[in-house]
TORMAR-971357 format. One line per field, with one value per atom (N, C-alpha, C, O, CB): residue number from 1; residue in one letter; atom name; x, y, z. Coordinates in steps of 0.02 Angstrom, whole numbers, plus 50000, padded with zeros to 5 digits. Each point is the difference from the previous one (the first is absolute). Glycine has a CB too. Example, Ala and Ser with C-alpha at 12.3 -4.5 7.8 and 13.67 -1.06 7.14 Angstrom:
<sites>
pos: c(1,1,1,1,1,2,2,2,2,2)
code: c(A,A,A,A,A,S,S,S,S,S)
site: c(N,CA,C,O,CB,N,CA,C,O,CB)
c1: c(50660,49955,50045,50052,49853,50077,50042,49961,50025,50034)
c2: c(49716,50059,50060,49999,49942,50112,50059,50055,50055,49913)
c3: c(50390,50000,50000,50033,50029,49902,50003,50037,50008,49884)
</sites>
This chain:
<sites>
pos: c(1,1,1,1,1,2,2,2,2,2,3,3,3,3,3,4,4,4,4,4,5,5,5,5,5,6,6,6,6,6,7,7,7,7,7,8,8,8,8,8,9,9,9,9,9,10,10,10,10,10,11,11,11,11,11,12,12,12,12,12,13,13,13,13,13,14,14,14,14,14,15,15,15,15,15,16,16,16,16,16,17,17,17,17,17,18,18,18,18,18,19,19,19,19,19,20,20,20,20,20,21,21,21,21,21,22,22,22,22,22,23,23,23,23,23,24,24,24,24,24,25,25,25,25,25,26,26,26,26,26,27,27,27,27,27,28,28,28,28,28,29,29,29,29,29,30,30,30,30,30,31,31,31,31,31,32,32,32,32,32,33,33,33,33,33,34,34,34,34,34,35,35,35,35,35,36,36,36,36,36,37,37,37,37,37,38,38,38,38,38,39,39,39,39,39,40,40,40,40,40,41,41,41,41,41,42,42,42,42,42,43,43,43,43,43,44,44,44,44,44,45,45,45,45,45,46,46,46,46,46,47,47,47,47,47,48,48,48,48,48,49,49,49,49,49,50,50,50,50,50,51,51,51,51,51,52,52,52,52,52,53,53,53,53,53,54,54,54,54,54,55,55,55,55,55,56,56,56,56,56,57,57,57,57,57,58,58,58,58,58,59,59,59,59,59,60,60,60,60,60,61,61,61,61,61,62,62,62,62,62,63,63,63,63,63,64,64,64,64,64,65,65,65,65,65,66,66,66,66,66,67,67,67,67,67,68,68,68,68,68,69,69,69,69,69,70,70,70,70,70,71,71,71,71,71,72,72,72,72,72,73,73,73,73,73,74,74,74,74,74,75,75,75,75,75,76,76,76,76,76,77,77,77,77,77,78,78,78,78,78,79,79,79,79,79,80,80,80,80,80,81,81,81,81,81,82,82,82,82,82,83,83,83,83,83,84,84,84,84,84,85,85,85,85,85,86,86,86,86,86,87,87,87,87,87,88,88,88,88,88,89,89,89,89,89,90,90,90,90,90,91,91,91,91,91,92,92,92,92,92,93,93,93,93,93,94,94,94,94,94,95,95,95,95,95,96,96,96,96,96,97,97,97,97,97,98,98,98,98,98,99,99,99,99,99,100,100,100,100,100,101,101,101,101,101,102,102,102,102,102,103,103,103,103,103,104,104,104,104,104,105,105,105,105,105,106,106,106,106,106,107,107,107,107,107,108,108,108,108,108,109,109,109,109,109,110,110,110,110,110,111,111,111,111,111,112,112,112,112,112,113,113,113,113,113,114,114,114,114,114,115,115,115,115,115,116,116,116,116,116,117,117,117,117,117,118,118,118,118,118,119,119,119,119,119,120,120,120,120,120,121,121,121,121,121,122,122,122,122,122,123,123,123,123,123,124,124,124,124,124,125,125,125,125,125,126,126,126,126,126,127,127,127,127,127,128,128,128,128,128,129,129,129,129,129,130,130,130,130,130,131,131,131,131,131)
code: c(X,X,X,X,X,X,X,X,X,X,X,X,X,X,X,X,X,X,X,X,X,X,X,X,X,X,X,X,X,X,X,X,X,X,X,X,X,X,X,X,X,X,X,X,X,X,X,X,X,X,X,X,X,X,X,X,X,X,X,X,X,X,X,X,X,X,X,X,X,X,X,X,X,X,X,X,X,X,X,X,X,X,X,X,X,X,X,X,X,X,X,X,X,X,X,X,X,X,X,X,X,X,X,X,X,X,X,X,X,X,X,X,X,X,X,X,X,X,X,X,X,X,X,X,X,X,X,X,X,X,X,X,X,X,X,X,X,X,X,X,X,X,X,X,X,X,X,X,X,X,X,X,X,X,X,X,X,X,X,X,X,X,X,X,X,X,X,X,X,X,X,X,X,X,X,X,X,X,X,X,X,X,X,X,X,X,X,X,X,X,X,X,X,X,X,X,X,X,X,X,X,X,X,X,X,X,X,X,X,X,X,X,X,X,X,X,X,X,X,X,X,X,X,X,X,X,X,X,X,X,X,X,X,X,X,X,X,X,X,X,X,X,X,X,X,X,X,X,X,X,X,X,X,X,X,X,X,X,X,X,X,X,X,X,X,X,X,X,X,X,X,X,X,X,X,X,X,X,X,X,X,X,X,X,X,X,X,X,X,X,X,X,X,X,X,X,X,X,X,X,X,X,X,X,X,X,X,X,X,X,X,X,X,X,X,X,X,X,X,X,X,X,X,X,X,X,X,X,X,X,X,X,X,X,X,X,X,X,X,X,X,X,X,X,X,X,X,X,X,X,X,X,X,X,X,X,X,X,X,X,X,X,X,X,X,X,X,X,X,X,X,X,X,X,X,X,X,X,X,X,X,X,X,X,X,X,X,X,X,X,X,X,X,X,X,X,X,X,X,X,X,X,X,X,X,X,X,X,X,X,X,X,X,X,X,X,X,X,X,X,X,X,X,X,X,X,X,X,X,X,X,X,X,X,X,X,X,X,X,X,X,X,X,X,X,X,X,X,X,X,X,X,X,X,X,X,X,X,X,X,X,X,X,X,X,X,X,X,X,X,X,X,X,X,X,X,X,X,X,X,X,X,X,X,X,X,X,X,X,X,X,X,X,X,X,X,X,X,X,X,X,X,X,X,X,X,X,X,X,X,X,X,X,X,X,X,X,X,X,X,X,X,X,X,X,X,X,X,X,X,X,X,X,X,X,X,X,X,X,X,X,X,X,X,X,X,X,X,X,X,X,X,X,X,X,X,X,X,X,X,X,X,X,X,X,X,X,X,X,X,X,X,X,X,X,X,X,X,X,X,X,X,X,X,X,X,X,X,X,X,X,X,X,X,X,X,X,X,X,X,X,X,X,X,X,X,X,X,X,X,X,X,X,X,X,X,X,X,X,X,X,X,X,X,X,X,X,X,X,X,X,X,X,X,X,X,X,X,X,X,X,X,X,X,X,X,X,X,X,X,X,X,X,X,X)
site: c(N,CA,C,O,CB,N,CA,C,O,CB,N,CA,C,O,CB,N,CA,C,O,CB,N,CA,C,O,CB,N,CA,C,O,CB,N,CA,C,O,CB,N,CA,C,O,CB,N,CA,C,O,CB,N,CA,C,O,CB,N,CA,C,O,CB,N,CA,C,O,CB,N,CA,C,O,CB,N,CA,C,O,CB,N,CA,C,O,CB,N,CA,C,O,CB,N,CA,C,O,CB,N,CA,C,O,CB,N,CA,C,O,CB,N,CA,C,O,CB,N,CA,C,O,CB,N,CA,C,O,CB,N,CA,C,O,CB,N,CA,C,O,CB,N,CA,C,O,CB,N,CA,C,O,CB,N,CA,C,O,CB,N,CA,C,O,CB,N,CA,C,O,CB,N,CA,C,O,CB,N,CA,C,O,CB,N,CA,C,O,CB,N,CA,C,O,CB,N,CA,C,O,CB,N,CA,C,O,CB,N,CA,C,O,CB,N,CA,C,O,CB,N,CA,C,O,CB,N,CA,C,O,CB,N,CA,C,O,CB,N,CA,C,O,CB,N,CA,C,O,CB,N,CA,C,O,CB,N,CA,C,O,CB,N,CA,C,O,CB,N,CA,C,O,CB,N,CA,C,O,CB,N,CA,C,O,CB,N,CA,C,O,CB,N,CA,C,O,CB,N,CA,C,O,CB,N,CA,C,O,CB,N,CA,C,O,CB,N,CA,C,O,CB,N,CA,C,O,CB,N,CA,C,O,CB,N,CA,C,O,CB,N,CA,C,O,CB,N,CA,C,O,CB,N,CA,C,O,CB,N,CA,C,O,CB,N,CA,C,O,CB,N,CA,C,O,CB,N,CA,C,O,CB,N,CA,C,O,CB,N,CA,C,O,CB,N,CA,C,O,CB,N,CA,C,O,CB,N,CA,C,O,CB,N,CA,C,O,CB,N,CA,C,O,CB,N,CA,C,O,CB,N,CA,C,O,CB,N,CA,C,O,CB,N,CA,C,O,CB,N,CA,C,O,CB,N,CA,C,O,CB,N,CA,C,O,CB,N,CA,C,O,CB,N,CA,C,O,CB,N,CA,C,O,CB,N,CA,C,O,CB,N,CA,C,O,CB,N,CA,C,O,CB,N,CA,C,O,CB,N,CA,C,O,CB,N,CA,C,O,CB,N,CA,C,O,CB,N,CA,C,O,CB,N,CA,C,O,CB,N,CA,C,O,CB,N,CA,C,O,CB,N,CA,C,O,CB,N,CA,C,O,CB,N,CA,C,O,CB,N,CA,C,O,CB,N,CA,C,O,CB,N,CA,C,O,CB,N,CA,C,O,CB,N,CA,C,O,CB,N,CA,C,O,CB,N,CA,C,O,CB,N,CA,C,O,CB,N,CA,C,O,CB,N,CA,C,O,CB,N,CA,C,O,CB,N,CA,C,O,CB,N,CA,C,O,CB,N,CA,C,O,CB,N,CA,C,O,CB,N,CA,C,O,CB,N,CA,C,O,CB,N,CA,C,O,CB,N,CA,C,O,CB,N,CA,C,O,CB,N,CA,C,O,CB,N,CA,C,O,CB,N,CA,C,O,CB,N,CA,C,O,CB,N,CA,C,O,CB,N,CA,C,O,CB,N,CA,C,O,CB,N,CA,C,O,CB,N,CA,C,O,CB,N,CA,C,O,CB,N,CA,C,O,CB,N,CA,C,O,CB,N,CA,C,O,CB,N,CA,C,O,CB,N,CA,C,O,CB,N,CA,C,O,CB)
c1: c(51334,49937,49948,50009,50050,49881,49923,49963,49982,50020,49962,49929,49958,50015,50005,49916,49941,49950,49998,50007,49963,49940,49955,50016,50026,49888,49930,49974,49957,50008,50079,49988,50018,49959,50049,50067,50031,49966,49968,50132,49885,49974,49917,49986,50104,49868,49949,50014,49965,49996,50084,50013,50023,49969,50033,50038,50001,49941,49982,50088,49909,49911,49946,49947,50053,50022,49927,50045,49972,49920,50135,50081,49964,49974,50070,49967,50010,50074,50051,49861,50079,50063,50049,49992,49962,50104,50058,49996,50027,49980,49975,49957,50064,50004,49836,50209,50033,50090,50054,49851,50071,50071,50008,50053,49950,49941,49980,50034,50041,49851,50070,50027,50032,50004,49960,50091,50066,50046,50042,49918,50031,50008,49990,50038,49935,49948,49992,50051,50037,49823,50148,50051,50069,50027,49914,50083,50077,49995,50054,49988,49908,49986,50016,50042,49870,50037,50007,50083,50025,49835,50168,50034,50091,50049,49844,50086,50055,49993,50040,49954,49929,49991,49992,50016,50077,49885,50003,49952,49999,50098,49832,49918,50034,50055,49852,50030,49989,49937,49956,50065,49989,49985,49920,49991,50141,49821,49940,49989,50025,49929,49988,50009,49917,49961,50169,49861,49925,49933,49942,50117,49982,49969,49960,49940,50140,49974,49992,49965,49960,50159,49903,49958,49930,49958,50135,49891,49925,49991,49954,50043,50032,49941,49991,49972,50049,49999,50003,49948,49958,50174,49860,49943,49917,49942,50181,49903,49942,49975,49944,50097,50005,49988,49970,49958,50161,49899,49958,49933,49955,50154,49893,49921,49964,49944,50088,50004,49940,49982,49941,50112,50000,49988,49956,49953,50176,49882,49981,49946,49941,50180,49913,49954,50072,50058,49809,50094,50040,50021,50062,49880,50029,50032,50041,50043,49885,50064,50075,50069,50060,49858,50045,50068,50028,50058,49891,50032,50019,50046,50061,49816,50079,50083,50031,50058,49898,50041,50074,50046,50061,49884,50030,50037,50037,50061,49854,50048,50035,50060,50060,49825,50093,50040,50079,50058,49816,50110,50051,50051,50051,49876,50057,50031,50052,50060,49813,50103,50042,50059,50056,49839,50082,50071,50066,50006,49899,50143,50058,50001,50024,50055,49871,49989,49973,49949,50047,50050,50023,49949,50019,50111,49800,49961,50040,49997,49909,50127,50035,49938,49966,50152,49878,49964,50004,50051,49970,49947,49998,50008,49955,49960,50146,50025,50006,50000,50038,49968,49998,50047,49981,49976,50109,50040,49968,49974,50110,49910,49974,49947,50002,50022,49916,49961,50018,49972,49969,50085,50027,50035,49992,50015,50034,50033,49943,50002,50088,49868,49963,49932,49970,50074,49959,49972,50043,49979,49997,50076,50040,50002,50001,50037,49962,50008,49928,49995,50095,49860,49930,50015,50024,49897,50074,50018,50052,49997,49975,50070,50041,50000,50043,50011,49904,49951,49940,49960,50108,49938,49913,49983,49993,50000,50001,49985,49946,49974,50139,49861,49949,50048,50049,49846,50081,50025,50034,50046,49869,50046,49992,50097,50047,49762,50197,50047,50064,50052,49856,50086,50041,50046,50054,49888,50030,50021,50045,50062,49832,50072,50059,50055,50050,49888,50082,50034,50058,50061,49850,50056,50037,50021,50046,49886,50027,50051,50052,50036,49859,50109,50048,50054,50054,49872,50054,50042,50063,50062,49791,50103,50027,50036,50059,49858,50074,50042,50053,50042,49827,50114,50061,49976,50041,50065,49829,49988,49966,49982,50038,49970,49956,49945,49986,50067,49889,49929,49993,50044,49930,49970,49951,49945,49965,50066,49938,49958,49982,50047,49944,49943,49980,49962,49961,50043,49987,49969,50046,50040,49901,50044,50018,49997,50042,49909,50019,49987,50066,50014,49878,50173,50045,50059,50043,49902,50042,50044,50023,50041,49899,50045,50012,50067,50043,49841,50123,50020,50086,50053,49809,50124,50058,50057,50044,49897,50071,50091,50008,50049,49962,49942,49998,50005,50019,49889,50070,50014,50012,49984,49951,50083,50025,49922,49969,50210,49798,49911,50033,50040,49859,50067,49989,49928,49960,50145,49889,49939,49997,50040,49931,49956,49991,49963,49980,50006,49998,49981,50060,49996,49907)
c2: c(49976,49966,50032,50003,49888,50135,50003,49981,49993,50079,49909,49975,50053,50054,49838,50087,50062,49969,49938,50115,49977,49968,50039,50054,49898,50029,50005,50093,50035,49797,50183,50082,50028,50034,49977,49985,50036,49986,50052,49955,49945,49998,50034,50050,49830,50103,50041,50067,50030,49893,50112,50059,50014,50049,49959,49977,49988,50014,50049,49871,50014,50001,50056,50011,49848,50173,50027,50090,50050,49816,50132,50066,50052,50056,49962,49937,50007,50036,50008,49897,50114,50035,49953,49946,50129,49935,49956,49976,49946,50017,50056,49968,50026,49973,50041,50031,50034,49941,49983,50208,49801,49938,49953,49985,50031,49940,49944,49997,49961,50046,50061,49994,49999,49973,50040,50028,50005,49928,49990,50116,49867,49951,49935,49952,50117,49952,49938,50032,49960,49994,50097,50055,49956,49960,50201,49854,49954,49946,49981,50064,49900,49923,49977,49956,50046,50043,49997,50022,49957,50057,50032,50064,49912,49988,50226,49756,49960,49915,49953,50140,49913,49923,49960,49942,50063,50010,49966,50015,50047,49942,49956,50002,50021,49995,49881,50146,50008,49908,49985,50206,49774,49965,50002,50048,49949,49959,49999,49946,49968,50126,49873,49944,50010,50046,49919,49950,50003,49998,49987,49971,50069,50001,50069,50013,49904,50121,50083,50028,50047,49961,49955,50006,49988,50032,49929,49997,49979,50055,50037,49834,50143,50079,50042,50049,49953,49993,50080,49974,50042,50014,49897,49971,49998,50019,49865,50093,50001,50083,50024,49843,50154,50091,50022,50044,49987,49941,50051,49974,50033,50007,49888,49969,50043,50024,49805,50167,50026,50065,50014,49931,50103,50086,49997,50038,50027,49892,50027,49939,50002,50069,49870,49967,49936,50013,50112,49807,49939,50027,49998,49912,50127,50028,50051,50001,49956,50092,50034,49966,50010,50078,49862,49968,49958,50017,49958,49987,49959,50067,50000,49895,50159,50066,50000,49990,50114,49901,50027,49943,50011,50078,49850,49921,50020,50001,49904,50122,49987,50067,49986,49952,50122,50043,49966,50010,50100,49862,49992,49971,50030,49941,49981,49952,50065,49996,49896,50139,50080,50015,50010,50050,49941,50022,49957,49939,50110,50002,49949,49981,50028,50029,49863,49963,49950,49992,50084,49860,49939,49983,50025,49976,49961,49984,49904,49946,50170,49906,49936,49931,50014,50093,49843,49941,50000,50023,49914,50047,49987,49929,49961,50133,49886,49938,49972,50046,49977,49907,50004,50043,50039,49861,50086,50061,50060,50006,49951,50089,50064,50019,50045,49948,49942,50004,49989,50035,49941,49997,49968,50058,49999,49886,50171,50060,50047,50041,49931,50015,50047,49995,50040,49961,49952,49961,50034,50046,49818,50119,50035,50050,50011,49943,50096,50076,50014,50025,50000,49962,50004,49968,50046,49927,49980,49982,50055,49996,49903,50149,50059,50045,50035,49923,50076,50077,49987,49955,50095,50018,50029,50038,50061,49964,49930,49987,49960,49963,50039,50002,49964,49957,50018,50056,49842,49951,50003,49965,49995,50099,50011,50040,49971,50060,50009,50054,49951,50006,50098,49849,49961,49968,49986,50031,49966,49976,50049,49994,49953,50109,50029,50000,49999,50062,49940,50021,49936,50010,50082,49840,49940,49994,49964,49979,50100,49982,50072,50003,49913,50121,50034,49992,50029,50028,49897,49989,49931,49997,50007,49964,49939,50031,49982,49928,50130,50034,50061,50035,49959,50004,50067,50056,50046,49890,50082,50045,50080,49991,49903,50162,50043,49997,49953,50071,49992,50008,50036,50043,49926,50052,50067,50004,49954,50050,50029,50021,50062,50024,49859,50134,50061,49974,50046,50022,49890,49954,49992,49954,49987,50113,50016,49939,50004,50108,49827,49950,49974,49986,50002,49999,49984,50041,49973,49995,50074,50027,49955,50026,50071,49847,49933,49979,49987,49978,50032,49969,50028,49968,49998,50099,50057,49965,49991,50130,49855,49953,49942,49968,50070,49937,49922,49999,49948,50013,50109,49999,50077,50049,49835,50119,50101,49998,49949,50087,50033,50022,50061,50041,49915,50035,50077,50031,49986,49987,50084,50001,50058,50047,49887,50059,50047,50063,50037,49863,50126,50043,50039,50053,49889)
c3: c(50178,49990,50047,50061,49905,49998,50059,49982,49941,50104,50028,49989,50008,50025,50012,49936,50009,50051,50002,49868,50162,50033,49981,49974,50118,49917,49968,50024,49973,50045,50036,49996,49955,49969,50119,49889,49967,49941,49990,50074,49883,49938,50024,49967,49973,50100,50010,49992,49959,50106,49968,49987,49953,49979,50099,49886,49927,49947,49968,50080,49960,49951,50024,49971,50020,50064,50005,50008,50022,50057,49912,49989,50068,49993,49819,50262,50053,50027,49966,50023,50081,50018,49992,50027,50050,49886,49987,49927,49987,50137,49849,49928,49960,49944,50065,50004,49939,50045,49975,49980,50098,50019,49978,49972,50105,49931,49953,49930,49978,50081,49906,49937,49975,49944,50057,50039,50008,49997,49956,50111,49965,50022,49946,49989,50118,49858,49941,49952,49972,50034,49982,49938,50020,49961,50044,50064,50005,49987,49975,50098,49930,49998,49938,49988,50088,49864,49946,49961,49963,50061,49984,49969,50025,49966,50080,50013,50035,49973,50004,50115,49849,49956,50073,49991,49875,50211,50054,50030,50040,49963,49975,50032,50085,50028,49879,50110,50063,50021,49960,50025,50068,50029,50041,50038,49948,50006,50045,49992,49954,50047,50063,50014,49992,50015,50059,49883,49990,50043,49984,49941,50157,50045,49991,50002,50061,49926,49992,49927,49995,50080,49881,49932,50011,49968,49967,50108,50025,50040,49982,50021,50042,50029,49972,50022,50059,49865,49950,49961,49985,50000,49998,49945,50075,49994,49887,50161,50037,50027,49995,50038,49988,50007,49927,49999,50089,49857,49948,49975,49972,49985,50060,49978,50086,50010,49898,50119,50067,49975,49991,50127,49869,50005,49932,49998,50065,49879,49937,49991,50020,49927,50017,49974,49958,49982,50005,50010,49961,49950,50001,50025,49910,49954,49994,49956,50021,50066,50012,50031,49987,50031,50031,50039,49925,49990,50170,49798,49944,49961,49996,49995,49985,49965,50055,49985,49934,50127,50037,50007,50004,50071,49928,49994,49949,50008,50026,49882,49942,50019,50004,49899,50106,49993,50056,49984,49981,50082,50053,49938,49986,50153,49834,49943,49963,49989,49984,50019,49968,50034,49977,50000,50090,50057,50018,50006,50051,49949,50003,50084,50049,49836,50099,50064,49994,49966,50085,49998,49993,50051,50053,49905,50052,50015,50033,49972,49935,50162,50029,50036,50049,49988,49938,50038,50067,50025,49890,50112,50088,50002,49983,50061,49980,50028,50060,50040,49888,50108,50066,50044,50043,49931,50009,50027,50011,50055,49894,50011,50005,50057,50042,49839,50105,50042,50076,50043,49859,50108,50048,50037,50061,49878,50032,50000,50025,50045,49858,50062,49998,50072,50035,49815,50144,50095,50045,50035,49942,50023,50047,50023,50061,49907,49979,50000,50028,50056,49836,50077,50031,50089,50032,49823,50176,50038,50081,50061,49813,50077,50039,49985,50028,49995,49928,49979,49999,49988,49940,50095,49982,49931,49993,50135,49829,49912,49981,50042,49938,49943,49977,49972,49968,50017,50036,49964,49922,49979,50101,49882,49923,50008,49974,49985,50066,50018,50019,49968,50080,50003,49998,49976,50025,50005,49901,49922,49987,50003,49948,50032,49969,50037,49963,49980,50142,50028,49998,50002,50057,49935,49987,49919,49979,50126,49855,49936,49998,49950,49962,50120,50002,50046,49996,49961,50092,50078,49920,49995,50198,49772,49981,49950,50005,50026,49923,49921,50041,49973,49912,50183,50016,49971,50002,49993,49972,49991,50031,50059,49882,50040,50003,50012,49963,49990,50076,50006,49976,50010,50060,49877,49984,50032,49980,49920,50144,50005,50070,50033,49888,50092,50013,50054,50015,49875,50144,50043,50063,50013,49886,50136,50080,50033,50045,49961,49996,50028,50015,50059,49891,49977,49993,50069,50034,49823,50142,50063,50053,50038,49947,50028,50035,49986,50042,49951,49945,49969,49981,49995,49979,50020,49970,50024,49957,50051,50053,50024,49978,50017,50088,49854,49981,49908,49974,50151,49821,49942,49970,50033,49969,49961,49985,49963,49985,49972,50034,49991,49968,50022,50094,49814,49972,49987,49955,49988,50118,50002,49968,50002,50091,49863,49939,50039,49955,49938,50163,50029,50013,50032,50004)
</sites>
C-alpha cells in the first residue's frame, strides 16, 4: 500500500523532476487493481497550489482529471488528526505534510513523494522518493 502526498502528484501534473516515478507508480497501482491513498488534507493543497499558480478553473480540471487516477482520496478523522498534531508537534513539517505521514504511519504504508521536508520522518515510515 502507498500514500501520495501533494509533491509527488504536483510533480506529476506539472511533469516536474520525478514526474516519470510517479507514473510509474500510478502504471503499478492500476496494472495491481490497488489505488494508491491521499488524505483530503493533501488533495486540498494541490487544488489550492493550482488555483494560486493558475486560476479556479484550472484547479476544478485537475480535481476532475485526479478522479482519473488510481487514487483513493481518504477523509480526515479525529484520529488522524490527532496523529497528525503529534507529528507536527516533533518535526519540522507543514501541518498539510503531516497527514500524509499519519495516514501512512496508520495503513503501514509507503510514502510517495519528492519533498525533502519528509527526511524527519524516514525512521518512523519507509519513503519512496521519486528523485
Amino acid at each position: 500500500m502507498q500514500v501520495l502526498d501533494a509533491h509527488a502528484l504536483m510533480a506529476y501534473l506539472e511533469k516536474e523532476s520525478g514526474y516519470e516515478k510517479v507514473r510509474d507508480v500510478f502504471t503499478a497501482a492500476a496494472e495491481k487493481d490497488r489505488n494508491l491513498l491521499m488524505t483530503a488534507v493533501n488533495w486540498g493543497e494541490v487544488y489550492y497550489i493550482v488555483t494560486r499558480e493558475y486560476d479556479y478553473h484550472k484547479a476544478e480540471d485537475v480535481a476532475l482529471m485526479i478522479q482519473g487516477l488510481p487514487i483513493d482520496i481518504v477523509p480526515v478523522d479525529l484520529e488522524l488528526a490527532k496523529e497528525a498534531a503529534m507529528l507536527k508537534t516533533a518535526h519540522k513539517m507543514s501541518y498539510a505534510d503531516c497527514f500524509a505521514v499519519a495516514l501512512a504511519k496508520k495503513k503501514k504504508a509507503e510514502l510517495v513523494t519528492g519533498d525533502k521536508e519528509f527526511r524527519t520522518v524516514e525512521k518512523e515510515i519507509k519513503i519512496n522518493w521519486i528523485f
